[in-house]
Each structure stands twice: as structure tokens, then as C-alpha cells.
C-alpha positions in Angstrom: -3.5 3.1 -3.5 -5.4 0.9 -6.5 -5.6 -2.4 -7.2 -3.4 -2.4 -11.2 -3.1 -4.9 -13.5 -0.6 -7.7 -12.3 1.7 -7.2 -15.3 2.9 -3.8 -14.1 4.2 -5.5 -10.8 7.7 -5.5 -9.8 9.2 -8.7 -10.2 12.7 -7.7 -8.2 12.1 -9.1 -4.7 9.7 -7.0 -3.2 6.7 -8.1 -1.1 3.4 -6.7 -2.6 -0.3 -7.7 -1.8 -1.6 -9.6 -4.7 -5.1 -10.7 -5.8 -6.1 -13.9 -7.5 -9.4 -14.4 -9.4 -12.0 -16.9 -7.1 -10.3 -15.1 -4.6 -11.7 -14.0 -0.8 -8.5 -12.1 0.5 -5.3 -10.8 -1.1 -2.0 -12.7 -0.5 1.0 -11.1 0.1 4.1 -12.4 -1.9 6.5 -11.6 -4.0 7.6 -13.3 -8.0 9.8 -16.1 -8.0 12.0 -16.3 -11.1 13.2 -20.4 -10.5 9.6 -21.4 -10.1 8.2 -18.3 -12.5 5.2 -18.1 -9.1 4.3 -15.8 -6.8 5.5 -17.0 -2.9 3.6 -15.9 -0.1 5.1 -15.2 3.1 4.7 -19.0 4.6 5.1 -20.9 1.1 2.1 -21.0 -0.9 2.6 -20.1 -4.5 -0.3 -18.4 -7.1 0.0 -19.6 -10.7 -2.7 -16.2 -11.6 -2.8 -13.4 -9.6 -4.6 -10.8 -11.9 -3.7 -7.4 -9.8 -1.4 -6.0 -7.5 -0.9 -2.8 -5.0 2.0 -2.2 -3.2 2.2 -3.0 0.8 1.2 -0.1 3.0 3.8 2.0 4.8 3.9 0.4 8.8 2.5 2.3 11.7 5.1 4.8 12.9 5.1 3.0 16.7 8.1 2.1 18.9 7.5 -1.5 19.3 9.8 -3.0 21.8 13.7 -4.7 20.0 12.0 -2.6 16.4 14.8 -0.3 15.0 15.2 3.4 15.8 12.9 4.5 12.9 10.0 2.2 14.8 9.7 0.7 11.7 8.9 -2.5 12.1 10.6 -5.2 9.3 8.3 -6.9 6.5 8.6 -10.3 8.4 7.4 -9.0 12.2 4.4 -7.2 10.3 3.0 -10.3 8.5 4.1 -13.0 11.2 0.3 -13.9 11.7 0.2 -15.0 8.1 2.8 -17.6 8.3 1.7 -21.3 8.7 3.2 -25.1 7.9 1.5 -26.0 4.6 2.2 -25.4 1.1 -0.6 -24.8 -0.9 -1.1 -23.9 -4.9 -3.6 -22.0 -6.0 -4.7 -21.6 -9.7 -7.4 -19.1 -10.2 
């Protein structure tokens, strides 16, 4: 996978890692059509992310109440990233 320019990213509800200029870390969110932001997992929206790359596929591991597959949902896989605050950043 490569990072590609944020304008080819889907926009329909899907969670992708995104990268904003100034940035240390990627974010992972998805596009927000009321607010026209990106919304990471935990609330805080980017104004300018300037690439994208689509989430990697989850371990395949049998984690204890995870479906048959051993899949384990979007929300259990980034659960560490959720915290209280809001924050906006504008890169």
C-alpha cells in the first residue's frame, strides 16, 4: 500500500488512515458530508488531510466474543485511539 493523493479517497463511509501536512502520525477517519471534515475515530475533525491509504486487513486471530471469521470489527481494532476531547486540526 502507498500513501495517494487525498482527492482519490472514498468519501462513502469508510474508515481510512489519513495524513495531514505538520503532521507526526496518520489519523484514522472517515469524510463527513454535514460538516464537509474528516472524523476520527473519537471526534477530532482535519480541515486538510493531503493523502490517504486504505486501513490494513486485521490479523486473522480468534480473539475471545470476535465473529467466526476472527475478524475483529473496525471499532475493537482502533479502541486505544478513542479519547474525550474534540480537537481541529488545520494543517
Amino acid at each position: 500500500m502507498e500513501w495517494q493523493p487525498i482527492e482519490t479517497a472514498p468519501t462513502n463511509d469508510v474508515y481510512i488512515m489519513i495524513f495531514c501536512k505538520g503532521a507526526e502520525t496518520p489519523a484514522i477517519a472517515k469524510f463527513e458530508h454535514e460538516t464537509d471534515k474528516w472524523t476520527a475515530i473519537g471526534g477530532d475533525t482535519f480541515n486538510n488531510p493531503i493523502y490517504w491509504m486504505p486501513l490494513p486487513e486485521a490479523p486473522n486471530v480468534k480473539l475471545r466474543g470476535s465473529p467466526a471469521s476472527g475478524r475483529v470489527p473496525l471499532e475493537r481494532r482502533v479502541r486505544s485511539l478513542r479519547h474525550s476531547h474534540r480537537r481541529t486540526f488545520d494543517a
